[in-house]
C-alpha distance (Angstrom), angle and dihedral (degrees) to the residues before:
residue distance angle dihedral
X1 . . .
X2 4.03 . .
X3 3.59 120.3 .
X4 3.85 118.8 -173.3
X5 3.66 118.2 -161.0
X6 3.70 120.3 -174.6
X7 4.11 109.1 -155.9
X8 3.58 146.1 167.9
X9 3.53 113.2 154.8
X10 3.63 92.5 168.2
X11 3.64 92.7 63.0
X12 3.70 141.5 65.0
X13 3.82 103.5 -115.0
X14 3.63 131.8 -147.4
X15 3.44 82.1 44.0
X16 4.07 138.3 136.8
X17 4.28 101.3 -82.6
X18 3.09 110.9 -96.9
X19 4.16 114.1 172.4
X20 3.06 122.4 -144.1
X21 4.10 111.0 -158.1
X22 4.18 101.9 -179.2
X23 3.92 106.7 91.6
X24 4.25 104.6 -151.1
X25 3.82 84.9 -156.2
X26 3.93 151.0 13.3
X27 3.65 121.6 -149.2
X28 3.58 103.0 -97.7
X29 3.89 92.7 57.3
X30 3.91 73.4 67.9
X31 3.53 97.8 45.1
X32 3.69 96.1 -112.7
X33 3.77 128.8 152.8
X34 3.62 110.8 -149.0
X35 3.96 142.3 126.1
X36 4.23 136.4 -132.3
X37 3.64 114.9 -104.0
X38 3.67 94.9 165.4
X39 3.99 104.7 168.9
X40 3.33 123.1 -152.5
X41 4.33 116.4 -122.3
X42 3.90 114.8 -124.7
X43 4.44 86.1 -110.2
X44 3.99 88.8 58.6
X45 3.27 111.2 -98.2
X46 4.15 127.2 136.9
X47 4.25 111.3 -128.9
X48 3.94 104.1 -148.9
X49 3.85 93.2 -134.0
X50 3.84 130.4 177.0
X51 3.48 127.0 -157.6
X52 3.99 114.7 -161.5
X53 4.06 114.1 177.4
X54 3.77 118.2 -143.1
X55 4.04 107.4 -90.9
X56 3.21 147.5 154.8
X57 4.20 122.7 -66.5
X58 3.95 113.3 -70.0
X59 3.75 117.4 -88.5
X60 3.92 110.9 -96.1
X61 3.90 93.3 -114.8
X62 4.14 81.8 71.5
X63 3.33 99.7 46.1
X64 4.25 85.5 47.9
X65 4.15 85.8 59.5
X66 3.53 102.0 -92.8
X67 3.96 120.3 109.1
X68 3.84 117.2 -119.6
X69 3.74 107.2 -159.8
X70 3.65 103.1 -147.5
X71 4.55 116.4 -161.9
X72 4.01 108.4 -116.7
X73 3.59 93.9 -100.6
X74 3.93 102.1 151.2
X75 3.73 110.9 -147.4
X76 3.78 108.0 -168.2
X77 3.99 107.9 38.6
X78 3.48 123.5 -138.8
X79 3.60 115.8 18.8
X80 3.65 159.7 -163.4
X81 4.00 105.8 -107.1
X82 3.77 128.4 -148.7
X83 4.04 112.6 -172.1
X84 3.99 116.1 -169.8
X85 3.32 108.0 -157.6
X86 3.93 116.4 -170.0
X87 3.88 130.3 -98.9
X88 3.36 119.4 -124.7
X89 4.46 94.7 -81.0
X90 3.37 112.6 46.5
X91 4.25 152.5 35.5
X92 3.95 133.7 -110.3
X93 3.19 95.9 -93.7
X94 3.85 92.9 74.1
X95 3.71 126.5 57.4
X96 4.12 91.1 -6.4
X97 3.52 96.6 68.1
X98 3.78 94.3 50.6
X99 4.02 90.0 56.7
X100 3.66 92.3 41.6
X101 3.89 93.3 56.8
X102 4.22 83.9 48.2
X103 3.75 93.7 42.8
X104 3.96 95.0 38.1
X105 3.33 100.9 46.9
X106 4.03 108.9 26.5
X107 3.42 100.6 34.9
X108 3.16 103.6 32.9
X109 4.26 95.8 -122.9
X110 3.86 126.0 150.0
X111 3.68 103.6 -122.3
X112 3.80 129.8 -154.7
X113 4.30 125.6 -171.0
X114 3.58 120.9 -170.5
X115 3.88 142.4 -177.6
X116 3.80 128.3 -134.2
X117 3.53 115.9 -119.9
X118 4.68 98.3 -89.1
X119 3.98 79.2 33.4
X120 3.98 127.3 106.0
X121 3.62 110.7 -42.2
X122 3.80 92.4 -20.9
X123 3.57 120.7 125.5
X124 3.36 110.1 -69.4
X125 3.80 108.7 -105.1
X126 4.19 126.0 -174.8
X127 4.17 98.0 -108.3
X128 3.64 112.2 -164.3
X129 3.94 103.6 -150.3
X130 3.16 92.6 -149.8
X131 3.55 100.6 76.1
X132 4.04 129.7 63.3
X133 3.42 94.6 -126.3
X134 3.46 141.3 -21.4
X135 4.04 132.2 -114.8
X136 3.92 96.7 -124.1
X137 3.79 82.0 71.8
X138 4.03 97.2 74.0
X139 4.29 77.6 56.8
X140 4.02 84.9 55.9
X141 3.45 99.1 56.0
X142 3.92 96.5 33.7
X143 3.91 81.9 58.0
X144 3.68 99.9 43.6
X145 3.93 96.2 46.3
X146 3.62 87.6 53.5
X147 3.51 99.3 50.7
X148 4.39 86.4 46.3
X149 3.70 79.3 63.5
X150 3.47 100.4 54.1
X151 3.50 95.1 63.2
X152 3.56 126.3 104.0
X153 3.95 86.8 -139.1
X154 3.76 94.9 65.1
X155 4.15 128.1 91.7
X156 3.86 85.0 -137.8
X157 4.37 87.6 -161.4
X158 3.46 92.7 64.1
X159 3.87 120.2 61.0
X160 3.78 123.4 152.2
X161 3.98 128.4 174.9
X162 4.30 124.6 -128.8
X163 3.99 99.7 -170.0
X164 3.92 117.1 170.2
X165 3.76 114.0 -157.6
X166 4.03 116.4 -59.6
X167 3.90 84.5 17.9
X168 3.76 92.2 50.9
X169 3.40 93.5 54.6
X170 3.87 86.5 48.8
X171 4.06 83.8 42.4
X172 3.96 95.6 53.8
X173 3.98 93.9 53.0
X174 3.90 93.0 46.7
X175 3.54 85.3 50.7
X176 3.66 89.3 58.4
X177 3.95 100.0 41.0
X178 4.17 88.5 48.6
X179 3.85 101.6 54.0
X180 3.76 86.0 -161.0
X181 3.58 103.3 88.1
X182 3.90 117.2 99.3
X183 3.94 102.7 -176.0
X184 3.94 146.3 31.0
X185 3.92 135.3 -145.6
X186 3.99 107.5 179.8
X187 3.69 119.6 -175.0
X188 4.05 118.0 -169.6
X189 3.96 92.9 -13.8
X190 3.63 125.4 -166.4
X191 3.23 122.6 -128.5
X192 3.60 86.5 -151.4
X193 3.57 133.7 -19.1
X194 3.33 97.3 -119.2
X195 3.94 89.5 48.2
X196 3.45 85.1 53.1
X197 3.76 91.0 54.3
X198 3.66 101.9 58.7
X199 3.93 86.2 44.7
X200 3.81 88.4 64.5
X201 4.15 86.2 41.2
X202 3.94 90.8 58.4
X203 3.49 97.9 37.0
X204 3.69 118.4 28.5
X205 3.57 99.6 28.2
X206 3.68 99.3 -117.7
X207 3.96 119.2 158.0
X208 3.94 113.0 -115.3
X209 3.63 86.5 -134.2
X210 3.11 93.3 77.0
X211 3.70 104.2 43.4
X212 3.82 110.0 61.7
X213 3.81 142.7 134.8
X214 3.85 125.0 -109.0
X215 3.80 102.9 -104.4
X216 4.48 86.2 -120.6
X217 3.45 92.8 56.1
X218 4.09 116.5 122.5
X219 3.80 100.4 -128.3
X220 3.65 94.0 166.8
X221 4.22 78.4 75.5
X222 3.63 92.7 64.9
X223 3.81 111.5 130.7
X224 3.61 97.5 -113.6
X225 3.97 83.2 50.0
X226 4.08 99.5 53.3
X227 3.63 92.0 31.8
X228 3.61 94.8 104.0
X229 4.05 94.8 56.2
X230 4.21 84.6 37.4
X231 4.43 97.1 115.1
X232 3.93 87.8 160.5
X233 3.85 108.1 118.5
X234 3.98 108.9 -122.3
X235 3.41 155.3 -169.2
X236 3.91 120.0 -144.2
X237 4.11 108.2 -169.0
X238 4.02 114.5 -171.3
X239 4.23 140.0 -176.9
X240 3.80 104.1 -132.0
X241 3.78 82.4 -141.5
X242 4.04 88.6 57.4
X243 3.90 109.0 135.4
X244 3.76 98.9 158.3
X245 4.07 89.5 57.6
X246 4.00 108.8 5.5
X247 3.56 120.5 -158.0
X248 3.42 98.1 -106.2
X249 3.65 82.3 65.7
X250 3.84 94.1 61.4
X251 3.89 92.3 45.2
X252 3.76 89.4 52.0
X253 4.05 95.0 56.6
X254 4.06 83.0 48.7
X255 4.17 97.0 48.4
X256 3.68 83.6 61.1
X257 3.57 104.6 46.6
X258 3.29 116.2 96.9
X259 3.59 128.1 -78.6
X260 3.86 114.8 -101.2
X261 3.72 98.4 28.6
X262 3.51 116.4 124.8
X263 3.91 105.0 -107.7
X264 4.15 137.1 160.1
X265 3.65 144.4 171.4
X266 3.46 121.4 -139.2
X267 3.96 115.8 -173.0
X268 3.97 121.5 -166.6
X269 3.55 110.8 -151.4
X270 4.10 119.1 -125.2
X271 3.58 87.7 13.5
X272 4.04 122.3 129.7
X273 3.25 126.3 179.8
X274 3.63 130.9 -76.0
X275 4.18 132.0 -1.9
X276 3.99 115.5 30.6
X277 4.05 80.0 -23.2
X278 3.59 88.5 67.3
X279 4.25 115.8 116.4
X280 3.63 87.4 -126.1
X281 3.97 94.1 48.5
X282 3.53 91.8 47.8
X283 3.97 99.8 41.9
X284 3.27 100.5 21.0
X285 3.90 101.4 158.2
X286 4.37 88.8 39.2
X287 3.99 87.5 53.4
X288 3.96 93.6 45.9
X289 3.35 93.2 44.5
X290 3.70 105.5 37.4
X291 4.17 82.1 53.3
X292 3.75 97.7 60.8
X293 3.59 93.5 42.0
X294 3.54 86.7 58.7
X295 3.73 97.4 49.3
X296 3.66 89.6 40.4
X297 4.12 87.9 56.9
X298 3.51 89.5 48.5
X299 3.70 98.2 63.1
X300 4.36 101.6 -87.0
């Protein structure tokens, strides 16, 4: 099992990009074991990647501030694996290392954090702010899903897909160009990005200008848009105070999926949508748990 979970809880999604390059921590200041499999994408450019094994909780000297550098000895074999891959505003070394010490250590996941290419200690890549996201990103997470799977670590039969707003949109088409992924978690999804754009327009005062699409990039795989041929089983989660990506926008993607899939809408009340607004900010144990109650119902 793979799960990828795109997260940045301490950024304002659906946004312009706006890298950040500074990592706030490593790992070990967490008291996580894990190794770099940082792949390499097929234009040339080096994905920061993390790989950090299920295993027991960190040693107290870590959680007292001082790293604890722990050898990559795996302890439990082939695993489930969660992958967070970054919104569209911030590095690994955010909001992905707080899930990966919950779904490390309590659960009992793999867990694998990544940067963008222009992100962390990616290769540096010319962002234009102007745009939500850029198209070289879909080569990102084709190349970091593919090296997940190369690892001896990995239960290669059972991937599944985490993907919080901008990078759930991102998450839903790679789910549809791998064929390998077996279940869904969506939080604050897009219709469309552009959708998504005149939300933020109308409701958060944001100039257009500065949230377009890269003139390459393959709208006609918006979720809304491959929705109908979308047979992964999935979880849509929601703040009923969501502006950037309303609920009606979640239930929308799921009236056109098709009939017999496996599909639910959870909706965390008081939530918005990104920052300490964000679902997972504000319900933090509902969200986690409600997750791996899904996957576990689904057959992980």
């Amino acid at each position: 099992m793979v799960i990828v979970c795109a997260a940045a809880l301490s950024a304002l999604c659906c946004a312009a990009v706006n890298p950040l390059r500074e990592y706030i921590r490593l790992p070990q200041d967490m008291g996580l074991m894990y190794k770099d499999i940082s792949p390499v994408t097929a234009d040339g450019y080096k994905i920061k990647t993390w790989y950090i094994p299920a295993q027991s909780m960190q040693e107290a000297d870590s959680i007292g501030g001082r790293a604890v550098y722990r050898p990559y000895r795996p302890e439990y074999g082939v695993r489930p694996t969660i992958i967070f891959c970054n919104g569209d505003d911030a590095n690994m070394s955010h909001a992905p290392l707080h899930f990966a010490k919950i779904f490390a250590c309590v659960y009992g996941f793999n867990v694998v954090t990544f940067d963008w290419r222009g992100f962390g200690r990616s290769t540096k890549f010319p962002m234009n702010s102007n745009y939500i996201c850029h198209t070289e990103m879909l080569e990102d997470y084709r190349a970091v899903i593919e090296a997940v799977l190369e690892q001896p670590e990995t239960d290669k039969f059972h991937v599944a897909v985490i993907g919080n707003s901008t990078g759930g949109c991102l998450s839903m088409m790679a789910i549809q160009r791998s064929g390998r992924i077996a279940a869904f978690v969506g939080r604050g999804i897009p219709t469309d990005l552009r959708e998504a754009a005149r939300q933020m327009v109308m409701y958060a005062g944001r100039d257009s200008a500065s949230l377009r699409m890269p003139a390459d990039f393959p709208m006609d795989e918006m979720p809304v848009k491959i929705a109908p041929q979308f047979y992964v089983p999935s979880l849509f989660i929601v703040g009923d105070r969501d502006t950037h990506t309303p609920m009606w926008m979640s239930r929308a993607i799921m009236d056109k999926m098709p009939e017999g899939v496996e599909k639910k809408l959870l909706v965390i009340e008081n939530a918005g949508h990104g920052a300490s607004a964000a679902p997972e900010v504000v319900a933090e144990d509902k969200v986690v748990t409600a997750t791996v109650e899904f996957l576990r119902a689904v057959g992980f």
